[in-house]
Each structure stands twice: as C-alpha cells, then as structure tokens.
C-alpha positions in Angstrom: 0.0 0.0 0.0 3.1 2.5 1.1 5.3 2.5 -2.4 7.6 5.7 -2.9 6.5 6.8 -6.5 7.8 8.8 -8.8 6.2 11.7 -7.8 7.7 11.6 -4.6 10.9 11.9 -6.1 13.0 15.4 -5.5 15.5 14.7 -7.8 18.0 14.7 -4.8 19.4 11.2 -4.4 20.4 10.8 -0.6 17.0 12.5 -0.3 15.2 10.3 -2.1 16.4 6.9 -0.1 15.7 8.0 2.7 12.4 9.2 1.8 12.2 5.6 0.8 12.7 4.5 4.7 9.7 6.4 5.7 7.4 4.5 3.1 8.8 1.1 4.2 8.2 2.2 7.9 4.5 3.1 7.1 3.9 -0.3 4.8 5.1 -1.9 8.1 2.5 -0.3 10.3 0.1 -1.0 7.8 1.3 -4.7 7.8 0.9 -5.1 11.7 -2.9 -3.5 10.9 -3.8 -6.0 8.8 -2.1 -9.0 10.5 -4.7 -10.6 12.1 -2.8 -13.4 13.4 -1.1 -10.9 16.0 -3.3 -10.0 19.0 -1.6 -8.1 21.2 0.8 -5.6 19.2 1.9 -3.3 22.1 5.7 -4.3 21.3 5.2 -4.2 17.4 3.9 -0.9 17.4 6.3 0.4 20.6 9.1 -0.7 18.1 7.7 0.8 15.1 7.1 4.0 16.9 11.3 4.0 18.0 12.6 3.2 14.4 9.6 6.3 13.8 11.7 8.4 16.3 14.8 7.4 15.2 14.9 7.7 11.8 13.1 11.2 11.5 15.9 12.4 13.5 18.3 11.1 11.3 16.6 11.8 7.9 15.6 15.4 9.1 19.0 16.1 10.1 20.8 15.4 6.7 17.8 16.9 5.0 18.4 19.9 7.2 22.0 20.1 6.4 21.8 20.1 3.2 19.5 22.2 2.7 21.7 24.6 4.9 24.8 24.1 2.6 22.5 25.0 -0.1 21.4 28.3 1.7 17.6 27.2 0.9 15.9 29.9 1.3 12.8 27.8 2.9 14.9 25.8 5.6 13.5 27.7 8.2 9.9 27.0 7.1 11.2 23.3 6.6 12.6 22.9 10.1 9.5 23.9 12.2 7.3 21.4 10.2 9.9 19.1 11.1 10.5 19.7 14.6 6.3 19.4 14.7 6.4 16.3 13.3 9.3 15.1 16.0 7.1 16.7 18.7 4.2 15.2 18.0 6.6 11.1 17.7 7.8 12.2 20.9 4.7 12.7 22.6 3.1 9.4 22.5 1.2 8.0 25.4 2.2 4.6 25.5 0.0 3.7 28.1 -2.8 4.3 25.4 -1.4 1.9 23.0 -3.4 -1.2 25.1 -6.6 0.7 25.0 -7.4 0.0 21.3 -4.1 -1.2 19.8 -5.7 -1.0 16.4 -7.0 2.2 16.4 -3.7 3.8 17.9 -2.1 2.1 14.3 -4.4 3.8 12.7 -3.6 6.7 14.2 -0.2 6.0 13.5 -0.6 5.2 9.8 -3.5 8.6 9.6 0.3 10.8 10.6 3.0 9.2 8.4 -0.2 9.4 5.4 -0.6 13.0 5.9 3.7 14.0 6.6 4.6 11.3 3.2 1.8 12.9 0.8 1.8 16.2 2.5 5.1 17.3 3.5 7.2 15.4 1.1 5.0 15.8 -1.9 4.5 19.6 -1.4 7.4 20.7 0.5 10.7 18.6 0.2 9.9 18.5 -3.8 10.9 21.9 -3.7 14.2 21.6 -2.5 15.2 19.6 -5.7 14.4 23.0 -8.1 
C-alpha cells in the first residue's frame, strides 16, 4: 500500500532513499494493521514507533544540512514542520497503545499518510528545483 512513486521523487538522491525508509516504515505499520494473526501488538507498534523516532531524526537532520549548505531559502519553514512532526513522535502515550491497539495504528498510519503525501509531496519537492 506505502510505495515511494515517482512523484515523490525530489530529484535529490540521498533525499530520495531515505524518503524511501519512511514508506517502508509506514507499509510496516500498515502490515501489523492487517495482521490478524497478532493479538496483542503493544511491542510491534512500541518498536515501530522508535525506528519512527529514530529515523526522522536522522533523515531530518541530513535533509536539514543540506539544505543549509545549499542556503535554501525555505529551511526555516522546513525545520519547524519538522520539529512538529518530532514533537508530536515524541509525545506518545504509551499507556494508550493497550486501550485499542488497532485504532492507535491507525492513528499511526493517519500521521506518516498525511507528513509522506503532504510534506514530502508539497514541501521537500521543492528543494530539488
């Protein structure tokens, strides 16, 4: 469901692999959604949402840099989304994971949809030009 298209693409390489990371992160959440076989998820979804963490920091950082070394003249804008979408990682309730593990994927999936088709698709594309 989670492919990185060509569309996606901002014509920056190292850019464009990791961007690649994200969408394999999300087709895993969606993966543990749909595994029905699984009933209780809590550690599946508490290590999806670390390799989440993890690799935003990562992937924002070098994003940021180079963006820096470019003198882009939207880093700024670039950096707050960013630091939003770290923010709002970082402030998960884990203790509301158990409540309806399903629904917190969701949840999960509804964020990564909306930063992979928003941000990257209207914002980091325009790094590349």
């Amino acid at each position: 469901m989670y492919e990185f298209k060509e569309e996606y693409k901002t014509g920056i390489d190292f850019i464009d692999e990791q961007h690649k990371v994200l969408f394999e992160i999300a087709e895993k959440t969606y993966n543990l959604l749909k595994n029905e076989f699984t009933l209780d998820k809590y550690d599946k979804i508490v290590s999806l949402i670390k390799e989440l963490q993890d690799y935003t920091i990562f992937h924002f950082t070098a994003e940021e840099e180079y963006m820096k070394s470019i003198n882009y003249k939207r880093m700024f804008t670039q950096k707050v989304e960013h630091d939003a979408f770290i923010k709002r990682i970082n402030d998960v309730n884990f203790s509301k994971i158990d409540e309806d593990q399903d629904e917190y994927i969701i949840s999960i999936l509804q964020l990564l949809n909306d930063w992979l088709t928003g941000h990257i698709f209207s914002n980091d594309k325009l790094i590349g030009k």
